[in-house]
C-alpha positions as CSV (number, residue, x, y, z in Angstrom):
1,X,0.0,0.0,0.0
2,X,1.4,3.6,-0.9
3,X,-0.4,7.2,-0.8
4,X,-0.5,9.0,-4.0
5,X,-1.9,13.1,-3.9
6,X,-5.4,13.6,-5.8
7,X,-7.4,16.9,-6.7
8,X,-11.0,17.2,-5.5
9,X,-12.4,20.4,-5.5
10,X,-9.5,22.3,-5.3
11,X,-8.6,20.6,-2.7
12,X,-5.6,18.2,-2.6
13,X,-5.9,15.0,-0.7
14,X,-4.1,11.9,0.3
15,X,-5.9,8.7,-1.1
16,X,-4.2,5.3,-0.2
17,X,-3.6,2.9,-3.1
18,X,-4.1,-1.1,-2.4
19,X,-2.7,-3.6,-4.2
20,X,-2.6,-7.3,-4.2
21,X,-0.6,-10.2,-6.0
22,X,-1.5,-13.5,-6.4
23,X,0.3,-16.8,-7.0
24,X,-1.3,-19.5,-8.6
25,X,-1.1,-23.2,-7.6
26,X,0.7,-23.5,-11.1
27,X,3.4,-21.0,-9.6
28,X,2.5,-17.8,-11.4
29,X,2.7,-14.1,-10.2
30,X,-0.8,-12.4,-11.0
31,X,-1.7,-9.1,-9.8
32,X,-5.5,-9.5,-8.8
33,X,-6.7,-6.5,-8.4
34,X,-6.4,-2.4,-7.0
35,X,-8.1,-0.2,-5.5
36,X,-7.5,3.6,-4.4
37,X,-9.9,4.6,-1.3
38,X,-9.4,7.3,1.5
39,X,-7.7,6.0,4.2
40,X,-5.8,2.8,5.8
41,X,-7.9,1.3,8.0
42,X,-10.0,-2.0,8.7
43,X,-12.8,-1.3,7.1
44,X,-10.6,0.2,3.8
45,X,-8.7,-3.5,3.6
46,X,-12.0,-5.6,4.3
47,X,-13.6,-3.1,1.4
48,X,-10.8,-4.3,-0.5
49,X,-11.0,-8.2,0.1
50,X,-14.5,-7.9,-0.6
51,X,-13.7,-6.4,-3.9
52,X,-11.1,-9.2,-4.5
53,X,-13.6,-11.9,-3.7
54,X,-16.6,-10.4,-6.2
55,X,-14.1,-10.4,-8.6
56,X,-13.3,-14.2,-8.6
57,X,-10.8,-14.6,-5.7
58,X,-11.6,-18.1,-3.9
59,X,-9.4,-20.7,-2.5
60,X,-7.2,-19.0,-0.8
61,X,-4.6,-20.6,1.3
62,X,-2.2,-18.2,2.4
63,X,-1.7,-14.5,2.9
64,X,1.2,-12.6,3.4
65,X,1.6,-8.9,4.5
66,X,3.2,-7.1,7.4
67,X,1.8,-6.9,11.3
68,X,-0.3,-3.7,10.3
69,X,-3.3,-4.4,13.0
70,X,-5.9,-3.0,10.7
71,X,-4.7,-4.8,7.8
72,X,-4.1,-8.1,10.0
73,X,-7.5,-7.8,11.7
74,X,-9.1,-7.4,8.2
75,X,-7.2,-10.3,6.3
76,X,-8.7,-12.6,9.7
77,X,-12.0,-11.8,9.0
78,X,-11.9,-11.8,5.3
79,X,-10.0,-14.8,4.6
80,X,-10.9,-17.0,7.5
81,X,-9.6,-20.5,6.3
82,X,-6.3,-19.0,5.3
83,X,-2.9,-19.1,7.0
84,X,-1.4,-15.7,7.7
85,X,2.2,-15.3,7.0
86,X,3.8,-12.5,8.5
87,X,6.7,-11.0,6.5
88,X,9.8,-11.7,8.0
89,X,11.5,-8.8,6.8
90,X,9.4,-6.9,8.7
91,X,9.1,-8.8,11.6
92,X,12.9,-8.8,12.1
93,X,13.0,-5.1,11.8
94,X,9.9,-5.0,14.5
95,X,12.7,-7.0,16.6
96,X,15.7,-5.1,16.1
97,X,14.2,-1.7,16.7
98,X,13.8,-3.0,20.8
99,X,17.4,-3.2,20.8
100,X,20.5,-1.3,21.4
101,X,22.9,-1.3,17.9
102,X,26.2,-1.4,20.1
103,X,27.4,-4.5,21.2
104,X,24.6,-7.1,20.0
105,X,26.3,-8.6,17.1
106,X,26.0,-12.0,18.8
107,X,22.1,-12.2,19.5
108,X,21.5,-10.6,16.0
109,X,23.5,-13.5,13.9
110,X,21.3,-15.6,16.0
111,X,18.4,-14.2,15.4
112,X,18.8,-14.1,11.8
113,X,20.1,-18.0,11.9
114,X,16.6,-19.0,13.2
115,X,15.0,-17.0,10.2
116,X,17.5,-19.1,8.0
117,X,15.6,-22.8,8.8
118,X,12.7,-23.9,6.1
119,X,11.4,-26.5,8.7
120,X,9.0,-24.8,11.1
121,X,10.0,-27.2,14.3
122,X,13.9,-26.6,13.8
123,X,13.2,-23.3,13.4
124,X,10.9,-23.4,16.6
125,X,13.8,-24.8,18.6
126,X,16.3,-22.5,17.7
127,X,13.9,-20.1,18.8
128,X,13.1,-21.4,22.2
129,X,17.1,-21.6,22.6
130,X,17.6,-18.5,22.0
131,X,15.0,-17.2,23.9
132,X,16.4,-19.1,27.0
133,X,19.5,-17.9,27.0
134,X,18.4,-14.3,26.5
135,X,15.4,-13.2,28.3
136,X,16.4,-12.5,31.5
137,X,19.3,-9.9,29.8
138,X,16.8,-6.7,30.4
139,X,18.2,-5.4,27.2
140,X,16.8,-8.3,25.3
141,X,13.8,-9.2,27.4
142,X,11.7,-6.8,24.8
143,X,13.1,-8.6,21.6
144,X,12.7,-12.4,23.1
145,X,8.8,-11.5,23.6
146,X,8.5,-10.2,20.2
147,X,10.4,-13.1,18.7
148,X,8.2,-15.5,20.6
149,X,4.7,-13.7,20.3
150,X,5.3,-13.5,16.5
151,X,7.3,-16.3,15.8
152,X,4.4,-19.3,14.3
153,X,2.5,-17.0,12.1
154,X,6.2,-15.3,10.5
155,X,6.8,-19.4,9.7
156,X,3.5,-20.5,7.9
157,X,5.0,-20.4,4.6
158,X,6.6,-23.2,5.9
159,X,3.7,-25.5,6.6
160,X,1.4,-24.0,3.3
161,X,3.6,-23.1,1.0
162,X,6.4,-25.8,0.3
163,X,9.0,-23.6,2.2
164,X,9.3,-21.9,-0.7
165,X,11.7,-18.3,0.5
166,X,9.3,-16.3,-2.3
167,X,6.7,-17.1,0.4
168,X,8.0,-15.5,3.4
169,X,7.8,-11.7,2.7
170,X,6.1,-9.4,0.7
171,X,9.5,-8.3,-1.1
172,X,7.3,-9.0,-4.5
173,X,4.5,-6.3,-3.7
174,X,6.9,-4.2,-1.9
175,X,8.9,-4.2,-5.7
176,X,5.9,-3.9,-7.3
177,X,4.9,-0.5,-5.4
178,X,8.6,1.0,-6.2
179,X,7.6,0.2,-10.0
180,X,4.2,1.6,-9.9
181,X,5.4,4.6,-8.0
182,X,8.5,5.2,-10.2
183,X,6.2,5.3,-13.1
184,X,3.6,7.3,-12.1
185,X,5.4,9.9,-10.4
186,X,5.8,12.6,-12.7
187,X,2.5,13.2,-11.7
188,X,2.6,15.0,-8.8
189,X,-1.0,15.7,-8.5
190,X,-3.1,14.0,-9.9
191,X,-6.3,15.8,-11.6
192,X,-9.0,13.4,-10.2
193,X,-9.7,10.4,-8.5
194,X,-10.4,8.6,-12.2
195,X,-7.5,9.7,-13.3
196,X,-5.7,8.0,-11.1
197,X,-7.5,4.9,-11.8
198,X,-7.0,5.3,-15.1
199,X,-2.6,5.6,-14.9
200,X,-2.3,2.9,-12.1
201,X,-4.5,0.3,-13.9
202,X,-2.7,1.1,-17.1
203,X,0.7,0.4,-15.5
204,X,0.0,-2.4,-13.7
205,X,-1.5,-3.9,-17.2
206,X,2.1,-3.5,-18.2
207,X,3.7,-5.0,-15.6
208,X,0.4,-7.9,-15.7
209,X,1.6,-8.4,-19.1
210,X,5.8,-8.6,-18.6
211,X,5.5,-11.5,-16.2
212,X,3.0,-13.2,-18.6
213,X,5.0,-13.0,-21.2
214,X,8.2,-14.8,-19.0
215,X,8.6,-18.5,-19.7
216,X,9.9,-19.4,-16.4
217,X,7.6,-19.7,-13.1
218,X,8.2,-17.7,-10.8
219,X,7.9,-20.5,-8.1
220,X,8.2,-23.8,-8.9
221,X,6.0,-25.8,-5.9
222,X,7.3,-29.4,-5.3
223,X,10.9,-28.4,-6.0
């Protein structure tokens, strides 16, 4: 999700611009759908996942964004036989912000060694080690809960999705923003909500089109 700048009676406002990518059960990247609406909120991404679902979505098994709570609260109500994967990028970054820079080299590398394992009960392990030998160091205690409160949904894509990496962030939607926004931002303003429709529909055609046309899957499930 990124804010673009529209005009409505003379009046410039900031309208938030949804997007969500799909991946097929043949391994394909397909963006399913956009929408530009007023704010970030609950009720903005249920709209949304509603919208998704008239159009065709069904079947869904897994859904992966960051810890928003609006966003997380909405995807649990909208998608309620789906796993939730939490993006790991994030999720270490929620993790490392509790910590001081200077002198945590060690718990870092092991941190990130836990995030390295592709089979949830290793990983789970790892954890728990960690954890032990950690918590009670006050400067840690914040960044052990975090790990542990978070830690099964930021592994689903282990369990649902083959532990395939591609599975475990949003690094594709987070790419795919950078594109739309690189292309659309010699607008600075744009003149009207349709307007804006119009350009971000017409680029993400483009970029809808460029991964069609690639011969290679983008995952490869089973492998």
């Amino acid at each position: 999700m990124f804010f673009i700048k529209v005009r409505e009676d003379n009046r410039v406002l900031s309208k938030s611009c949804h997007i969500a990518i799909g991946i097929t059960k043949e391994g394909d990247r397909e963006i399913i759908g956009f929408m530009i609406q007023n704010e970030e909120s609950d009720d903005k991404w249920s709209n949304f996942f509603n919208y998704l679902k008239e159009r065709g979505l069904q079947g869904t098994e897994l859904v992966i964004s960051d810890a928003h709570k609006g966003l997380v609260s909405a995807i649990r109500k909208s998608f309620t036989n789906a796993s939730w994967q939490r993006c790991q990028v994030h999720f270490l970054r929620n993790i490392f912000t509790t910590i001081p820079k200077k002198n945590s080299k060690p718990f870092r590398e092991a941190v990130k060694g836990i995030f390295k394992f592709t089979d949830i009960n290793l990983a789970r392990e790892a954890k728990n080690r960690l954890v032990g030998d950690y918590i009670d160091q006050p400067k840690y205690t914040k960044a052990c809960e975090t790990l542990d409160n978070g830690f099964e949904d930021a592994f689903q894509y282990t369990v649902l999705g083959n532990s395939h990496n591609r599975l475990k962030s949003t690094n594709l939607l987070e790419r795919l923003n950078q594109e739309v926004r690189r292309r659309e931002k010699i607008i600075r303003i744009f003149p009207n909500h349709t307007s804006a429709n119009r350009l971000i529909g017409a680029v993400l055609m483009d970029l809808q089109d460029e991964w069609l046309s690639s011969t290679r899957k983008y995952i490869k499930f089973g492998k």
